[in-house]
N, C-alpha and C positions, 0 to 999 in steps of 0.2 A: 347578258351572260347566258351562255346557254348549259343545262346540267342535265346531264342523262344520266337516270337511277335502274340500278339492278337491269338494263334492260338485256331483256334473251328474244331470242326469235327462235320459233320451231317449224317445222314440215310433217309433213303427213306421208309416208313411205312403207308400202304395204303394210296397214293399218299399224303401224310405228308409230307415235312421235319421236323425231329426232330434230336434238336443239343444232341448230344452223352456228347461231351467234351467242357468244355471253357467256356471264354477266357480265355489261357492260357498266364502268362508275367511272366520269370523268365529269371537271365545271372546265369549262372553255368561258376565257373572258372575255368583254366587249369589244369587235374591233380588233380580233386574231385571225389570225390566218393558219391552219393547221393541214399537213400532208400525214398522210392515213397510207403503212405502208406495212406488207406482212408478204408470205405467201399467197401461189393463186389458189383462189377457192376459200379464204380463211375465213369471207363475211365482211369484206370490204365494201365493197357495192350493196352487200344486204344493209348493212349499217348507213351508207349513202340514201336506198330507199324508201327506209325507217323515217330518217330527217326527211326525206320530200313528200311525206305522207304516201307514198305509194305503194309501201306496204302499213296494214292498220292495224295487222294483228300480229300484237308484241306481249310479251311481258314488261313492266315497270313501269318509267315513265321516262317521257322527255319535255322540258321544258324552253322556252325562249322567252325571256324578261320575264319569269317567276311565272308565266302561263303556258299551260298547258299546247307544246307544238302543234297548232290546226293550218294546214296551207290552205282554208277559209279564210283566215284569219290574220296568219304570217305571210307577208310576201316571200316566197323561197324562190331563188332560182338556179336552174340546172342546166348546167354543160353536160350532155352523156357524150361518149365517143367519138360518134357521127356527126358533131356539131349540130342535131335535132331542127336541123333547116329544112321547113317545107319548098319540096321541090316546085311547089305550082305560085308561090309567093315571091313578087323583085326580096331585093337584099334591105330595099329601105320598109317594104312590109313584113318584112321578117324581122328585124329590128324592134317593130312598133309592135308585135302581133301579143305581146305578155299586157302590153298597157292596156289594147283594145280586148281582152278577156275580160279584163277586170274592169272595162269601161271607164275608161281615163280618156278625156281630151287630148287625142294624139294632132291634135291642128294647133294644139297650146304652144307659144311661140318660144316658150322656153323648153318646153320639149325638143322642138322641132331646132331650137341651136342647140341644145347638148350636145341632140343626136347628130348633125353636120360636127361641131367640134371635134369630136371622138372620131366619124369618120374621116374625115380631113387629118387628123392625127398621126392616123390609123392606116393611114395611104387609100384608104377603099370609096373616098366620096364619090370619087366618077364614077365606082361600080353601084351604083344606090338603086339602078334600073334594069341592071343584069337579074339573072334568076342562078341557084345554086350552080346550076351544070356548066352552067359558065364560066365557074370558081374555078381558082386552085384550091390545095389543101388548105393552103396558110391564108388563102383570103378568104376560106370559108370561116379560119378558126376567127378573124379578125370581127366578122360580122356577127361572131355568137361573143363575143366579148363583149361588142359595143349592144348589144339586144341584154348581156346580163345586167349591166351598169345602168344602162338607161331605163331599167323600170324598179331602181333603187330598191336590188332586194336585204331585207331582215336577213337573212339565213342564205349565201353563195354554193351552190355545191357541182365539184366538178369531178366526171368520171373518165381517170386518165383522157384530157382533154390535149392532151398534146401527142399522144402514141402513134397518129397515124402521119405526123410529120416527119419527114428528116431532119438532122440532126440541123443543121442550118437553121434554117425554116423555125427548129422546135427552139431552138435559143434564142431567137427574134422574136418570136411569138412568148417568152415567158417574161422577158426582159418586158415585153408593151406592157402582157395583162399586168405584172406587179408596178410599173408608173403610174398605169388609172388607178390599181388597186391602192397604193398610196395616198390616191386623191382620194379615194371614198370609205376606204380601212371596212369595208362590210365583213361580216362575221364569216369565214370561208371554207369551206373542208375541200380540201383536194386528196382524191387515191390516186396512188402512183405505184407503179412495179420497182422505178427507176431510186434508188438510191442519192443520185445527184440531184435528183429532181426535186425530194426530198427536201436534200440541202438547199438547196437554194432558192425553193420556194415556200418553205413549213417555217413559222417561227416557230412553232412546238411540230415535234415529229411525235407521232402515234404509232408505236410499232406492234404491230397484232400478231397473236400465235395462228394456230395451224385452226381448223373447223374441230370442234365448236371455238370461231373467235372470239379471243380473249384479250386486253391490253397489258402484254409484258410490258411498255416504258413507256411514258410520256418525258421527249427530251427538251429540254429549252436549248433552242439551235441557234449558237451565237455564228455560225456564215449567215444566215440568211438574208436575200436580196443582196450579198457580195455576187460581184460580177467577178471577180476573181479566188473563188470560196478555193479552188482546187489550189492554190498558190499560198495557203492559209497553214502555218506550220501545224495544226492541229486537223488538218482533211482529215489526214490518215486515219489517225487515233479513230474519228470520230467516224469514216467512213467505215472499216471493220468492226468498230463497237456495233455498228448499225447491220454490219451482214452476219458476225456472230447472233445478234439476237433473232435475227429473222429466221436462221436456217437451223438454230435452237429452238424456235417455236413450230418447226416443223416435226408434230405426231408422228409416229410410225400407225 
């Protein structure tokens, strides 16, 4: 379970504090997957942050299995935008490069079939000795998929990791991640701009107001992982329910 108390985040702006985020009070259960969706600027990524210990100085608390969130401690891992692929690393060292941080036997032979399974899956095994620039978009996103799953993290967190795909591409690409994510249910936050996206990837939608972010609704999102969520007689309802609030927690 993971439970985030009272937590706020501030900034320092000519000699200001001004609060970014918060309060934040939500318990996410074991083995959810949750989309994080509000306004730009609301403290959606600051919130993403928080969880990847990238940022340290918060108010409250967060925890993961009743301990206090340390990414010493907790394996976290993170999709930002760019797919976070080093350019001077093949696609099969980029893959391994979270286990070799943390000093894990990446010559372990059951590493080393995951990681082919996934990629073989995945369409990308032949790319395993290419480098990024040799990518496309969607073989890029493929190889930060198979690099989140393969170093089995506590805490998933993804920052709109499908945005810079087309629309094609981005439907392939969400359809793969939620098949592995099925096999391995790891605890997940995804931010999305995209409303569909949303749907069809949040089993709880998180809908935040304007800065200072705050959570107007935690929804329990009965399309989720429908491939035909849009053909669902309750889309509608459930897709305006979702843009009334968002453009209601937009502050003047």
């Amino acid at each position: 379970m993971i439970q985030i108390r009272n937590l706020s985040v501030f900034y320092e702006s000519k000699n200001e504090k001004v609060k970014a985020l918060g309060p934040i009070n939500i318990d996410i259960e074991s083995e959810d997957i949750c989309a994080i969706i509000g306004p730009s600027g609301c403290g959606k990524t600051t919130l993403l942050k928080v969880l990847a210990g990238i940022i340290k100085k918060y108010e409250g608390e967060v925890l993961l299995k009743s301990e206090k969130l340390n990414p010493h401690i907790h394996n976290i891992g993170l999709i930002p935008q760019n797919f976070g692929l080093l350019p001077w690393k093949t696609v099969e060292k980029n893959c391994i490069l979270p286990l070799k941080i943390k000093k894990i036997n990446t010559k372990d032979k059951e590493i080393q079939d995951k990681m082919d399974a996934m990629m073989k899956r995945l369409g990308i095994y032949d790319l395993k000795n290419r480098y990024p620039r040799e990518l496309s978009g969607g073989q890029k996103q493929r190889v930060s998929i198979v690099r989140s799953f393969l170093s089995k993290p506590d805490l998933l967190l993804m920052d709109e990791p499908f945005s810079a795909l087309d629309a094609i591409i981005r439907e392939e690409a969400q359809e793969l991640f939620l098949e592995i994510w099925n096999e391995n249910k790891n605890n997940t936050f995804i931010v999305t701009h995209s409303i569909d996206e949303a749907l069809y990837m949040g089993r709880k939608i998180i809908v935040v107001s304007n800065t200072p972010g705050q959570i107007i609704e935690v929804i329990d999102n009965k399309l989720f992982n429908n491939k035909n969520y849009k053909e669902d007689e309750d889309y509608s309802k459930i897709f305006s329910h979702i843009k009334s609030l968002v453009k209601g927690g937009i502050k003047e």
